[in-house]
C-alpha positions as CSV (number, residue, x, y, z in Angstrom):
1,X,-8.5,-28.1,-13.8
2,X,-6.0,-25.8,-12.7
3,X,-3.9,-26.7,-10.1
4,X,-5.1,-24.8,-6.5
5,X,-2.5,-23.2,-4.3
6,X,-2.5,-23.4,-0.7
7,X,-0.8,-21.0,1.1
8,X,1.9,-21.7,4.0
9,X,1.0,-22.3,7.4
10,X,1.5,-19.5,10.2
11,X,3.2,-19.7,13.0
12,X,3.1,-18.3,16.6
13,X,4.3,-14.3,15.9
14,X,2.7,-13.9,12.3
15,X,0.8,-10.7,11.5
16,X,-2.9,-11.3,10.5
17,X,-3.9,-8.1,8.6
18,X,-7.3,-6.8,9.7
19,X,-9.4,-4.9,6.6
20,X,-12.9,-3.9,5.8
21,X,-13.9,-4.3,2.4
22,X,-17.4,-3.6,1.9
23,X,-19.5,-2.7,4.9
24,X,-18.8,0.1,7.3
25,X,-17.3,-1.0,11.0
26,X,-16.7,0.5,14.5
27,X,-13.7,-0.2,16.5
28,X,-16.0,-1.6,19.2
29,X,-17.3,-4.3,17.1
30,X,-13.9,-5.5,16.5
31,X,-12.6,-5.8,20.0
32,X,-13.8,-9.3,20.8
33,X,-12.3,-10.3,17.6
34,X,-8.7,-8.7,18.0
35,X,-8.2,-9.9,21.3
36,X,-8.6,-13.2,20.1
37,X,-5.9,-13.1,17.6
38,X,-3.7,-11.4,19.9
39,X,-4.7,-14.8,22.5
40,X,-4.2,-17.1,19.7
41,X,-0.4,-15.7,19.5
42,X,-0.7,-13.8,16.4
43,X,-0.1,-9.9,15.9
44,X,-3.6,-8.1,13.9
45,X,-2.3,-5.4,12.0
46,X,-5.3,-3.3,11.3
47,X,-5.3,-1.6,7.7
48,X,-5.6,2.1,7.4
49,X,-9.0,2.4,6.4
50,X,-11.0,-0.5,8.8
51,X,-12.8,2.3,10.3
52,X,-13.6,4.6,7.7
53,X,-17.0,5.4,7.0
54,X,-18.2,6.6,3.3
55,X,-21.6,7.0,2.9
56,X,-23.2,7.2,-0.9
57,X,-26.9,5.0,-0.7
58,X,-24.8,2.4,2.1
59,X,-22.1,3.2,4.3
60,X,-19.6,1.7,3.1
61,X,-15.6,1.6,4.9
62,X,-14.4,4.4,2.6
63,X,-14.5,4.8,-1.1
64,X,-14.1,2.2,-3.3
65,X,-10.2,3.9,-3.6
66,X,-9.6,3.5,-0.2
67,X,-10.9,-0.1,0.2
68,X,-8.8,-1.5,-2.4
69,X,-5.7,0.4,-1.2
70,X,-6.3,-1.4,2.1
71,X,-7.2,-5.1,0.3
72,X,-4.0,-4.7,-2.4
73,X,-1.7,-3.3,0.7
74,X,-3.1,-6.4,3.0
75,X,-2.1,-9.0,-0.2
76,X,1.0,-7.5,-1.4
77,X,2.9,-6.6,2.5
78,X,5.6,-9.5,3.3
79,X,5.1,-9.1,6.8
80,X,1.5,-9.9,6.5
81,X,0.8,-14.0,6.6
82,X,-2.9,-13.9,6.0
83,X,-6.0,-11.4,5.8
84,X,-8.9,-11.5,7.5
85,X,-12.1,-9.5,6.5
86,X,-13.5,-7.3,9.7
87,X,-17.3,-8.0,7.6
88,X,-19.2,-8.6,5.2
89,X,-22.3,-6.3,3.4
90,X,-21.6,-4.7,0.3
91,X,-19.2,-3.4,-1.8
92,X,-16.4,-6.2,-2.7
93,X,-17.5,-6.3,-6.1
94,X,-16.4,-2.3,-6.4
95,X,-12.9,-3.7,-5.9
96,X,-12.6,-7.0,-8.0
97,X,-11.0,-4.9,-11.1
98,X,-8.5,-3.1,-9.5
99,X,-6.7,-5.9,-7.2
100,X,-3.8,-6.9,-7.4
101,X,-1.3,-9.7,-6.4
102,X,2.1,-9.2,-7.3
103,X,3.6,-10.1,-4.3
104,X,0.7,-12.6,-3.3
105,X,1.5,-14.8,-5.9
106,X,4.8,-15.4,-4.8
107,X,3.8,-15.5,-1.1
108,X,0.2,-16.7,-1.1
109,X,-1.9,-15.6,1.8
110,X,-5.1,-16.8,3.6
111,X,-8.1,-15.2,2.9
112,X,-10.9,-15.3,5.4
113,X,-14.0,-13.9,5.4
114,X,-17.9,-15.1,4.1
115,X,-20.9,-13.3,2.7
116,X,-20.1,-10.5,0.2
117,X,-16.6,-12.0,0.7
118,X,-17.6,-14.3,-1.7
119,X,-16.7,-12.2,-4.2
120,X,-13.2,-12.0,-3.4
121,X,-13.1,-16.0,-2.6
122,X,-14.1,-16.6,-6.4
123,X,-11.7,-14.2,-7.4
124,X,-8.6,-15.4,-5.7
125,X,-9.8,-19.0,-6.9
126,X,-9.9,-17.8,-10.8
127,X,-6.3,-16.5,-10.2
128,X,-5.3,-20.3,-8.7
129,X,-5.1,-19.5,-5.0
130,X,-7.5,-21.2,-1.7
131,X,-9.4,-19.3,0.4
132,X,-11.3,-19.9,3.9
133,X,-15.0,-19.2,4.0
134,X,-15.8,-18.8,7.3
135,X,-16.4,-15.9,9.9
136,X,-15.2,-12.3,9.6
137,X,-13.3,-10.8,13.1
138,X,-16.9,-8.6,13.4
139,X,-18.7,-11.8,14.3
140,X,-16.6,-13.2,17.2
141,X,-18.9,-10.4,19.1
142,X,-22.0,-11.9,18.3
143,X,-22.2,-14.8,20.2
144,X,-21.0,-17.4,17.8
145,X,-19.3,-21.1,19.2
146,X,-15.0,-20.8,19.8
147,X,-15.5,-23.9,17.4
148,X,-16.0,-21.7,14.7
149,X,-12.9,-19.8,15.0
150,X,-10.7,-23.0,16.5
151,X,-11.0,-24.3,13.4
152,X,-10.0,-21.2,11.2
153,X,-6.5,-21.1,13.3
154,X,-6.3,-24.8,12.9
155,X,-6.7,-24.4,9.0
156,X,-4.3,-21.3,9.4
157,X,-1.9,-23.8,11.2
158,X,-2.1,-26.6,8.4
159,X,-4.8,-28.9,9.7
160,X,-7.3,-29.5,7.1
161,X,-11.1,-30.3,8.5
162,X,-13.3,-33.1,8.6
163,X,-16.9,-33.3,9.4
164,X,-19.5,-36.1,10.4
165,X,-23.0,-34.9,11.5
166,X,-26.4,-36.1,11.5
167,X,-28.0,-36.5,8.2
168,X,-31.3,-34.2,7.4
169,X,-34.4,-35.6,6.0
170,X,-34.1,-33.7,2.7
171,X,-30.5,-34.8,1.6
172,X,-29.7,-36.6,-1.6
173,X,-27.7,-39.8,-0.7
174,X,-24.8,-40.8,-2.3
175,X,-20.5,-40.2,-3.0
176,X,-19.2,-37.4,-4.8
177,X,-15.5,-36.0,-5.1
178,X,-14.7,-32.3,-6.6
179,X,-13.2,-29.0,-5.9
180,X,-15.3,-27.1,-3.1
181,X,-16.8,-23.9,-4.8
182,X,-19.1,-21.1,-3.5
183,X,-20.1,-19.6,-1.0
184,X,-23.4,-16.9,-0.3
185,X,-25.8,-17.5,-3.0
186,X,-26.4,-14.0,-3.9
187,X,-23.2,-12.9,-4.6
188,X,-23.2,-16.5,-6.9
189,X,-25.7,-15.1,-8.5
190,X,-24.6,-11.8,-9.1
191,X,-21.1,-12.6,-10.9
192,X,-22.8,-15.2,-13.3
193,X,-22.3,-14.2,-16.6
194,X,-18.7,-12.5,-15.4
195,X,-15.5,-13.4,-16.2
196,X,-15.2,-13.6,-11.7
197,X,-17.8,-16.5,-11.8
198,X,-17.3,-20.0,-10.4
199,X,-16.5,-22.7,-12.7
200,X,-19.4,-25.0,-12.0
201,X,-18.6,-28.3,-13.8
202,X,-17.3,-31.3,-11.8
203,X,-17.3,-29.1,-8.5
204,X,-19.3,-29.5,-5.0
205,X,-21.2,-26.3,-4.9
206,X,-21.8,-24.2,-1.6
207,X,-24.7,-21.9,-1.0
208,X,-26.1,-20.1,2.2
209,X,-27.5,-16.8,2.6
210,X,-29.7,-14.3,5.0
211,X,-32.6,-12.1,4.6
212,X,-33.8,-12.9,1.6
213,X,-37.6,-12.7,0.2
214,X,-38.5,-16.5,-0.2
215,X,-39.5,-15.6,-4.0
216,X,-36.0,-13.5,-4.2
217,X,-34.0,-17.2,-3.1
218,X,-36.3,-18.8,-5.8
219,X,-35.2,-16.2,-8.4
220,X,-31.6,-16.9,-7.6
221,X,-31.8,-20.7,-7.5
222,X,-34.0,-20.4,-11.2
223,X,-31.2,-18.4,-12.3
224,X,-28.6,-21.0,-11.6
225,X,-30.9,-23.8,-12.8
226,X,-31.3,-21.4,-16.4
227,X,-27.2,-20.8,-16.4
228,X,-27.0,-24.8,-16.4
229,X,-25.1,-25.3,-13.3
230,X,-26.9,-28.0,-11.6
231,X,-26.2,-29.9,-15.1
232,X,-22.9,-29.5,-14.1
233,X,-22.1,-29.6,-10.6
234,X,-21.2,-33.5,-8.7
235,X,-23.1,-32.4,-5.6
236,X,-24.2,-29.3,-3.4
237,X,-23.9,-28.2,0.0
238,X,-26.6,-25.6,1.7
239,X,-25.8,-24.1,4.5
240,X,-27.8,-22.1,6.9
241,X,-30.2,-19.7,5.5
242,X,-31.2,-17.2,8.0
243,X,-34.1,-14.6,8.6
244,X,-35.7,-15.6,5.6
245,X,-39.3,-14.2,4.1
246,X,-41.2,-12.0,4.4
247,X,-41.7,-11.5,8.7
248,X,-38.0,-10.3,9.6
249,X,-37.3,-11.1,13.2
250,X,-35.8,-7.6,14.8
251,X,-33.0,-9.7,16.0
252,X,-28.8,-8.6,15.5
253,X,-28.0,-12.1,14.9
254,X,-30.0,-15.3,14.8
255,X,-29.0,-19.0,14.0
256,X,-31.2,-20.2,11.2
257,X,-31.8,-23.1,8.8
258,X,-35.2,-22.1,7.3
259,X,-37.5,-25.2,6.3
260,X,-39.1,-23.7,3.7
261,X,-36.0,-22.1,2.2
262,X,-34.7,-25.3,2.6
263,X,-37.9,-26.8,0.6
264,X,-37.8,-24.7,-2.2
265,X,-34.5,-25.5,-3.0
266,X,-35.2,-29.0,-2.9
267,X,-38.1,-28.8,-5.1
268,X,-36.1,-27.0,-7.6
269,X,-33.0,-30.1,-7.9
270,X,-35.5,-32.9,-8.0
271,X,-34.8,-34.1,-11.1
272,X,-30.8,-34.1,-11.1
273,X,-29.6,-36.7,-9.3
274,X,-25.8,-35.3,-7.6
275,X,-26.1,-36.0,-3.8
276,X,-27.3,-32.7,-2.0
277,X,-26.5,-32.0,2.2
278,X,-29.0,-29.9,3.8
279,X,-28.0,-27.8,6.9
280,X,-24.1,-28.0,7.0
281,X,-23.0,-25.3,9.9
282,X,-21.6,-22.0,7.4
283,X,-23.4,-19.2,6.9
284,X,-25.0,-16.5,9.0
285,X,-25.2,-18.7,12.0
286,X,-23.5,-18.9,15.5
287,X,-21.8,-22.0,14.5
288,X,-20.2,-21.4,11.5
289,X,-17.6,-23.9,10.4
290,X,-15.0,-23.2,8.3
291,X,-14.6,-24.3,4.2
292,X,-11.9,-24.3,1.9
293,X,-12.6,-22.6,-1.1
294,X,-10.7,-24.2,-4.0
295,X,-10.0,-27.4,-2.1
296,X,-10.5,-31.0,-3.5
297,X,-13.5,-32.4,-1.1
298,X,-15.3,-36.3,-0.5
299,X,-18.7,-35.9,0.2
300,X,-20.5,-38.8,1.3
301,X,-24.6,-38.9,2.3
302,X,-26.1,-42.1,4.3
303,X,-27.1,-42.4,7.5
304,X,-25.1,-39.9,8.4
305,X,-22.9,-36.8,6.3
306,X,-19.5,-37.2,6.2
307,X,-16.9,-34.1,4.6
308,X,-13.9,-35.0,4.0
309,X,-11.0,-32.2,2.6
């Protein structure tokens, strides 16, 4: 297994680069969000394009030329110490050809971001570099806990996580040890097959994901099952899975960890035996904690769930 790079930690003064690479953003979504780096003693250096808007079927934050001028200036800059994604949507996969790290990989950066950032997590993680799943600057206005961005500085800073929380009835008990991989389960699903996929075997895989038909997270879940990853995986993580089916709630944002999601995927690993956590905080939920993509995790599943990184 290659060996993962973390990059350094930052310190008070460090520019945090600001960049949208898939879905459109407004300045006044963002506000929340840049005044907290600012109050967490960092400078946000917002890229040239974080407000663009380019519309062809989805309104995207420019074209797919501008977005990756932003992501491979964001990477390659020495004054920038880590990147943060201003949201999530579509579009990262547009840009997975054409990046490029030839500074990163002497200076590695932090990555941050979840949902279609995925694709840019399993990326970086192919090229041998860590990455933090866990909320995009967009989010900080949407109600969501200080926890969930405490402990993004607090990885930033060098402190690695750990979790203990309450045990759901639908886990799998039991130890495993691995390299933490995933992240939403659609975009999983959508690199299988590419060269930009996970490596699956001997790893803890992650999934959450929103909106989604419950026959559509079934498809995606079968699709894994036909690939041959839960042959290969040492145990698996699901996070929240929010607004799911067919009755959408007209709500912006909504904490969620859907029974019957939750069910179906259950139903589905029966028959392997790696220990499974049901409703770990990441995802499209208020209180998302932070993951390290790429790092070397304990997982163990009693009474009560315990992550250690």
């Amino acid at each position: 297994m290659k060996k993962i790079i973390f990059p350094a930690s930052l310190k008070q003064g460090d520019k945090i680069a600001v960049i949208s690479p898939a879905g459109a953003v407004q300045s006044s979504q963002l506000e929340e969000g840049i005044s907290m780096i600012k109050n967490k003693g960092y400078e946000p250096v917002l890229g040239e394009h974080v407000y663009t808007q380019f519309f062809k079927g989805y309104t995207y934050a420019g074209t797919e030329q501008e977005r990756i001028q932003d992501l491979n200036w964001a990477f390659n800059e020495p004054e920038i110490s880590a990147v943060w994604a201003s949201r999530g949507g579509y579009g990262c996969q547009h840009l997975i050809e054409h990046i490029e790290l030839n500074n990163f990989k002497d200076h590695p950066k932090w990555y941050i971001g979840y949902s279609d950032n995925t694709v840019i997590q399993s990326y970086l993680l192919k090229k041998g570099f860590a990455s933090i799943h866990g909320q995009t600057v967009k989010t900080s206005g949407f109600g969501v806990t200080e926890e969930s961005y405490d402990l993004i500085f607090d990885i930033l800073e060098g402190k690695k996580p750990d979790y203990v929380f309450a045990s759901h009835q639908l886990n799998k008990t039991g130890t495993a040890k691995g390299q933490l991989v995933g992240g939403n389960l659609a975009l999983i699903y959508a690199l299988l097959g590419t060269k930009y996929s996970f490596k699956f075997k001997n790893r803890i895989l992650f999934i959450e994901d929103i909106g989604e038909s419950f026959y559509a997270l079934d498809r995606m879940i079968m699709s894994l099952e036909l690939a041959g990853v839960f042959n290969k995986i040492s145990g698996l993580i699901v996070g929240g899975m929010t607004n799911m089916g067919d009755e959408k709630e007209n709500v912006q944002y909504k904490e969620s960890f859907d029974e019957l999601a939750y069910e179906l995927i259950s139903d589905r690993i029966s028959k392997y035996n790696f220990p499974v956590i049901f409703s770990f905080p990441n995802g499209h939920i208020k209180d998302n904690r932070p993951l390290i993509i790429g790092a070397d995790i304990k997982i163990n599943i009693e009474d009560k769930v315990e992550i250690h990184f």
